[in-house]
Backbone bond lengths (Angstrom), bond angles and torsions (degrees), N, CA, C in turn:
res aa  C-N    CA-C-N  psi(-1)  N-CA   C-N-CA  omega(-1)  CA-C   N-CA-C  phi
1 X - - - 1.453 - - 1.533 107.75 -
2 X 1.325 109.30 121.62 1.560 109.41 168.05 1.610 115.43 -39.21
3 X 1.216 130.54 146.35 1.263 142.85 162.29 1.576 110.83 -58.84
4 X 1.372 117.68 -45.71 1.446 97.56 -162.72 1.371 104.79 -108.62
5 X 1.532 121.56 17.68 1.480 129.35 141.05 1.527 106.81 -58.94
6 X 1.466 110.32 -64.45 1.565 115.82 178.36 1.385 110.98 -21.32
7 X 1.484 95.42 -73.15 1.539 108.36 179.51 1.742 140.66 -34.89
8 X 1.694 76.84 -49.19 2.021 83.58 167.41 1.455 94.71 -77.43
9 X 1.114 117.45 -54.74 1.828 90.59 -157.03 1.900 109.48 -66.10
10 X 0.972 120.76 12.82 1.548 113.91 168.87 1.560 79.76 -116.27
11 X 0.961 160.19 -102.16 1.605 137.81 -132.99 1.329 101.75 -43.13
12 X 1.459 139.61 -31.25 1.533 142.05 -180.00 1.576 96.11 -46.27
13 X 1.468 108.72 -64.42 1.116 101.16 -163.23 1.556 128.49 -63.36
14 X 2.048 101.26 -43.35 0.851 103.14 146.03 1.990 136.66 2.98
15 X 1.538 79.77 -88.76 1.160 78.36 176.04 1.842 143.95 -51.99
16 X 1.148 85.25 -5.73 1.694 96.12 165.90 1.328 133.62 -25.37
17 X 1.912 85.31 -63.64 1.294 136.81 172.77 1.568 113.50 -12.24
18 X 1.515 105.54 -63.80 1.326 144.43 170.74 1.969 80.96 -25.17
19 X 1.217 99.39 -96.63 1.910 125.85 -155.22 1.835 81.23 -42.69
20 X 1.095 137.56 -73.86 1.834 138.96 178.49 1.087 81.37 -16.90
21 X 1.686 132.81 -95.83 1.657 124.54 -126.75 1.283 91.55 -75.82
22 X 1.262 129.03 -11.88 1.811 95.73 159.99 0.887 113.78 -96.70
23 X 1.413 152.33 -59.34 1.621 118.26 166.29 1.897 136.41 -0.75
24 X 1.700 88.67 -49.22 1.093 97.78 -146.08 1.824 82.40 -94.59
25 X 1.109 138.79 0.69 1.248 162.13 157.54 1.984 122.35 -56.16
26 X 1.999 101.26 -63.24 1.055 119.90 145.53 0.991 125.43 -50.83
27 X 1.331 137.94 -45.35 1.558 141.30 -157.14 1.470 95.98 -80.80
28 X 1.578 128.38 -44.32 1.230 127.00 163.87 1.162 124.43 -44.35
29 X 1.437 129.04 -72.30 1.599 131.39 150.47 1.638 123.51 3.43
30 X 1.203 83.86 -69.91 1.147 114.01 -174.84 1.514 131.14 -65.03
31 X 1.394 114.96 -32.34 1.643 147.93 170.09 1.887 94.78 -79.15
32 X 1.355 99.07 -73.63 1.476 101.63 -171.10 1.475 112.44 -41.50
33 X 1.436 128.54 -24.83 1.672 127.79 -163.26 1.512 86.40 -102.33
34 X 1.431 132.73 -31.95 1.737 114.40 -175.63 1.330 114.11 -86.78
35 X 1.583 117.61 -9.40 1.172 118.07 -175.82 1.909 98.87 -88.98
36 X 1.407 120.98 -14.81 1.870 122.72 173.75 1.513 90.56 -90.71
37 X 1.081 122.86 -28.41 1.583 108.23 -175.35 1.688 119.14 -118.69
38 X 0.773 123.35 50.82 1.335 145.79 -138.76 1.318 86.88 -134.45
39 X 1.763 121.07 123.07 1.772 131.89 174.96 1.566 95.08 -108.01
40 X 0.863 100.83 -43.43 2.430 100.59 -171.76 1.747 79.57 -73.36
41 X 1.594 111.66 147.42 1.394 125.06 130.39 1.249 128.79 -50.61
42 X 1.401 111.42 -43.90 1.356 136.23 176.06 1.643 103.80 -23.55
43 X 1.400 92.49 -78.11 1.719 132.24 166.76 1.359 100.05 -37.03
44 X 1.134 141.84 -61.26 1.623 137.41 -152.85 1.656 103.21 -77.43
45 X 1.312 97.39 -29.92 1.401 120.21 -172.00 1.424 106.93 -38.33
46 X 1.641 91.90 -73.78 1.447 122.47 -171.95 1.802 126.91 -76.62
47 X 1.288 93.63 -21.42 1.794 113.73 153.77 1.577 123.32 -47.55
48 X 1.620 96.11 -54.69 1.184 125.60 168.67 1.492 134.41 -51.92
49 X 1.502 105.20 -51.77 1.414 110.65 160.77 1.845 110.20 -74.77
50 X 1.014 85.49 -14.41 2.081 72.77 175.78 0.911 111.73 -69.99
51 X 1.514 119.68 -35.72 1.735 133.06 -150.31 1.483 78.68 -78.03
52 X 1.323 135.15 -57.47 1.369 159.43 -135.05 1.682 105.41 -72.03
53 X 1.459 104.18 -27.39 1.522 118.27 -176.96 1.408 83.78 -87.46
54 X 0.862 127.12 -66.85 1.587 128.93 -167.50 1.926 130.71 14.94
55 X 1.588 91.55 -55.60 1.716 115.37 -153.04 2.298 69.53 -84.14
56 X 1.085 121.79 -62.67 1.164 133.81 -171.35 1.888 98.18 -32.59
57 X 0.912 104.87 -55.32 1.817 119.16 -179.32 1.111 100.42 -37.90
58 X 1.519 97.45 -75.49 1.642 116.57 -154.79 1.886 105.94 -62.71
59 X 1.607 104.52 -33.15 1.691 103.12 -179.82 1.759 111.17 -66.45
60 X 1.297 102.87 -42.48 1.401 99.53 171.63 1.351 116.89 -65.51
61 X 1.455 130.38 -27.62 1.715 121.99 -168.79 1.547 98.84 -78.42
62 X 1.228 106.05 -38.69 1.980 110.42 -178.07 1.825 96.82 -44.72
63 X 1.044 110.51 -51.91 1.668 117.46 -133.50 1.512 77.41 -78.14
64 X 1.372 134.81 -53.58 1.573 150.58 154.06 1.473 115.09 2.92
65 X 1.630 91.65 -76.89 1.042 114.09 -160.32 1.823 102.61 -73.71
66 X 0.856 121.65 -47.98 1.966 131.68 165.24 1.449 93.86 -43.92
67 X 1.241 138.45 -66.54 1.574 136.06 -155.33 1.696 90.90 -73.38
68 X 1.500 127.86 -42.28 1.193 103.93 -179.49 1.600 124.35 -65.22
69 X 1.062 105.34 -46.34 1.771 117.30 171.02 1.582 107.07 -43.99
70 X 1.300 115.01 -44.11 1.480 112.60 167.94 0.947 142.87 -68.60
71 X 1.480 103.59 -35.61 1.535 114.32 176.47 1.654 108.11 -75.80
72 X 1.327 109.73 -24.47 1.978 128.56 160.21 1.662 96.06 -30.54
73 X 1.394 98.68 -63.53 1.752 101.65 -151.89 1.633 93.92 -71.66
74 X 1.662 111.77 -67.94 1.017 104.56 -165.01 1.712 138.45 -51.50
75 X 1.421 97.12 -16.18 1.638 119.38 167.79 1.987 102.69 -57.92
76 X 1.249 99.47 -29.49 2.014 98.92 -178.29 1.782 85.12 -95.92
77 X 0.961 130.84 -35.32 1.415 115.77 179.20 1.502 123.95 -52.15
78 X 1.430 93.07 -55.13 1.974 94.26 -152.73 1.084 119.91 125.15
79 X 1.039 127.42 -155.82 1.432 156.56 171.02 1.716 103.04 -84.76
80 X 1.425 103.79 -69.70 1.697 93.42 -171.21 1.517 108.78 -73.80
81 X 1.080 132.84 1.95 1.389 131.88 171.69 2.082 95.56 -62.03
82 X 1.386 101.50 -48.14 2.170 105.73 -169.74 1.336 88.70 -45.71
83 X 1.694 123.89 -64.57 1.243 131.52 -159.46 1.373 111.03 -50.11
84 X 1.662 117.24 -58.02 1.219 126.38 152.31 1.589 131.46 -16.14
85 X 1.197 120.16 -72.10 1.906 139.02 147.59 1.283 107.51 -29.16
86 X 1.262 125.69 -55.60 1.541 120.48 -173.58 1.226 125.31 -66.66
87 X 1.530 107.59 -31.92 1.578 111.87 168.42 1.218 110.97 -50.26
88 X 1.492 93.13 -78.75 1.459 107.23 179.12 1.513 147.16 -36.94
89 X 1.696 95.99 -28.67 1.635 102.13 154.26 1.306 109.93 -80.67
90 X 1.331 129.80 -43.43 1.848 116.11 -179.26 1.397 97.64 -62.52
91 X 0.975 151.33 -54.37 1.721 146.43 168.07 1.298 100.01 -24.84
92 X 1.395 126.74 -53.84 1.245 107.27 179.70 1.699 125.37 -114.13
93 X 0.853 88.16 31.70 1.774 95.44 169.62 1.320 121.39 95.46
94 X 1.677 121.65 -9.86 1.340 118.23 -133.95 1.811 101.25 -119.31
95 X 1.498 101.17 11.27 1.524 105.40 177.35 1.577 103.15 -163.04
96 X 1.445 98.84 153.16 1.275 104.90 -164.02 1.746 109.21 -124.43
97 X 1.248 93.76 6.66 1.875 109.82 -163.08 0.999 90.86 -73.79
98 X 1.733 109.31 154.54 1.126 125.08 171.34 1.308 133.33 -85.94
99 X 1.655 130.88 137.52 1.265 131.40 -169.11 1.080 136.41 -33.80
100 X 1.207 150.11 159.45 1.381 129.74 174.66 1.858 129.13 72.59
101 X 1.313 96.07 -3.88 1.677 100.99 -173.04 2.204 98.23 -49.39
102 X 1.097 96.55 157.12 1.597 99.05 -170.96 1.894 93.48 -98.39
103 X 1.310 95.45 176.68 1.759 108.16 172.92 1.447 109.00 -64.54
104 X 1.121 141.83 -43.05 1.391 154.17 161.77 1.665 111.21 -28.79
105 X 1.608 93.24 -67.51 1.641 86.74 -175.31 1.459 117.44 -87.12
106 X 1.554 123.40 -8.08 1.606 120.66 168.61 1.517 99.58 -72.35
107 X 1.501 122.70 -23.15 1.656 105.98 178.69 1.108 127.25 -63.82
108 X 1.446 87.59 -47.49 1.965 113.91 -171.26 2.201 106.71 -59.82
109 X 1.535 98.29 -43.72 1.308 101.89 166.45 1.603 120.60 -60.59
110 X 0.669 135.68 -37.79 1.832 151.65 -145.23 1.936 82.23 -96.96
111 X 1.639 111.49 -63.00 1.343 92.89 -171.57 1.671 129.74 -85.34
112 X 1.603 102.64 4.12 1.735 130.60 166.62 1.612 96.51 -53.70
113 X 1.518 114.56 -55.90 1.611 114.95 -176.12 1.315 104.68 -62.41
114 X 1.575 109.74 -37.65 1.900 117.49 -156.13 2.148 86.33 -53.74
115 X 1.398 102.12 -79.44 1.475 124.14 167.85 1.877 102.25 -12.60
116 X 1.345 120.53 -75.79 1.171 120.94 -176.80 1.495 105.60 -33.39
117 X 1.290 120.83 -62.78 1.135 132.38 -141.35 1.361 92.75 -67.39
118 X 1.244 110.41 -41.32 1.817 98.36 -166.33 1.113 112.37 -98.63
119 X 1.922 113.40 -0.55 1.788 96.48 154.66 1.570 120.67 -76.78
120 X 1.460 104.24 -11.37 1.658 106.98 -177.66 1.906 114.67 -73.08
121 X 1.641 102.63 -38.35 1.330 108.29 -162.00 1.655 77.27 -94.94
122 X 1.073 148.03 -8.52 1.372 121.61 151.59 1.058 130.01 -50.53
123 X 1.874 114.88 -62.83 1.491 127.86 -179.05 1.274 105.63 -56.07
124 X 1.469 130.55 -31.29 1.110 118.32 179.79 1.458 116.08 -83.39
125 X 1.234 125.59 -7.24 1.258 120.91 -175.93 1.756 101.83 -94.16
126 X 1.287 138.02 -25.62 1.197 172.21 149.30 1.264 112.73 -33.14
127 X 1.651 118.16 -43.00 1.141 121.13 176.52 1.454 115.02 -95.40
128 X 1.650 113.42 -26.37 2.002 120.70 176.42 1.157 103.52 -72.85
129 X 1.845 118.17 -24.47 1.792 117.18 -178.98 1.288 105.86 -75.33
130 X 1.454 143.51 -48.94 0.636 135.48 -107.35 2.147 72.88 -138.37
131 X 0.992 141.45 8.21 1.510 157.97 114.89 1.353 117.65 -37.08
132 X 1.346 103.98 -66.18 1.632 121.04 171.99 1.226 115.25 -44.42
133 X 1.356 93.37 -62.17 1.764 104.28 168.38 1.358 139.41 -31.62
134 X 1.539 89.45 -53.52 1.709 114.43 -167.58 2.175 104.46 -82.02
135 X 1.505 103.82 -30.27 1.180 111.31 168.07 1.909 135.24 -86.62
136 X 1.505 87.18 -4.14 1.745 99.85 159.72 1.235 88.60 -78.91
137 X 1.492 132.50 -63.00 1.373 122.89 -137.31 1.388 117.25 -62.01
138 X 1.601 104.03 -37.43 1.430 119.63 172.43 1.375 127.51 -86.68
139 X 1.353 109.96 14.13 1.760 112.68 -175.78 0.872 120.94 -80.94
């Protein structure tokens, strides 16, 4: 498989990412106002842990959203474009991986975060539903 096929089709997905941090954006909004207006504890409870997933969302969509922009370029790169990237983050401090990683395992990493991300803006969406829930029941 070409490399910079690889590449677009994980920045595709990547890009998902994008549609998550707003969800997971809304769901905050949205948690944060039932957890001030919130009559059950029950309810505040679970508002609370949504809000609480929150910072978790947003760290995974960053890390997302950087690997997609990259995997953008490196899809016009190639192969020596990865090699390229790797310098350049140990040049500047900001990676510690080791040389040579192949197209295979920068994918599988890039979509490990993709995965994170949408078990986080799940649980958090899981916990504002399931708020909602608990505050029909008790209204």
């Amino acid at each position: 498989m070409k490399p910079e096929f690889e590449f677009a089709v994980a920045a595709g997905f990547l890009r998902s990412g994008h549609a998550l941090a707003n969800c997971a954006n809304c769901a905050a909004l949205i948690a944060a106002a039932g957890a001030l207006l919130a009559h059950a504890a029950a309810a505040r409870l679970l508002f609370t842990a949504s809000v609480l997933w929150w910072p978790a969302a947003c760290y995974f969509g960053m890390r997302v959203a950087i690997d997609a922009r990259l995997f953008r370029e490196l899809g016009r790169e190639g192969a020596e474009g990865g090699q390229a990237l790797d310098e350049l983050l140990r040049a500047w401090g900001l990676s510690n991986a080791e040389p040579g990683r192949s197209m295979a395992e920068r994918s599988r990493g890039a979509l490990r975060l993709w995965r994170r991300q949408m078990a986080a803006v799940a649980v958090q969406l899981a916990a504002m539903a399931a708020g909602l829930l608990v505050q029909a029941w008790s209204g």
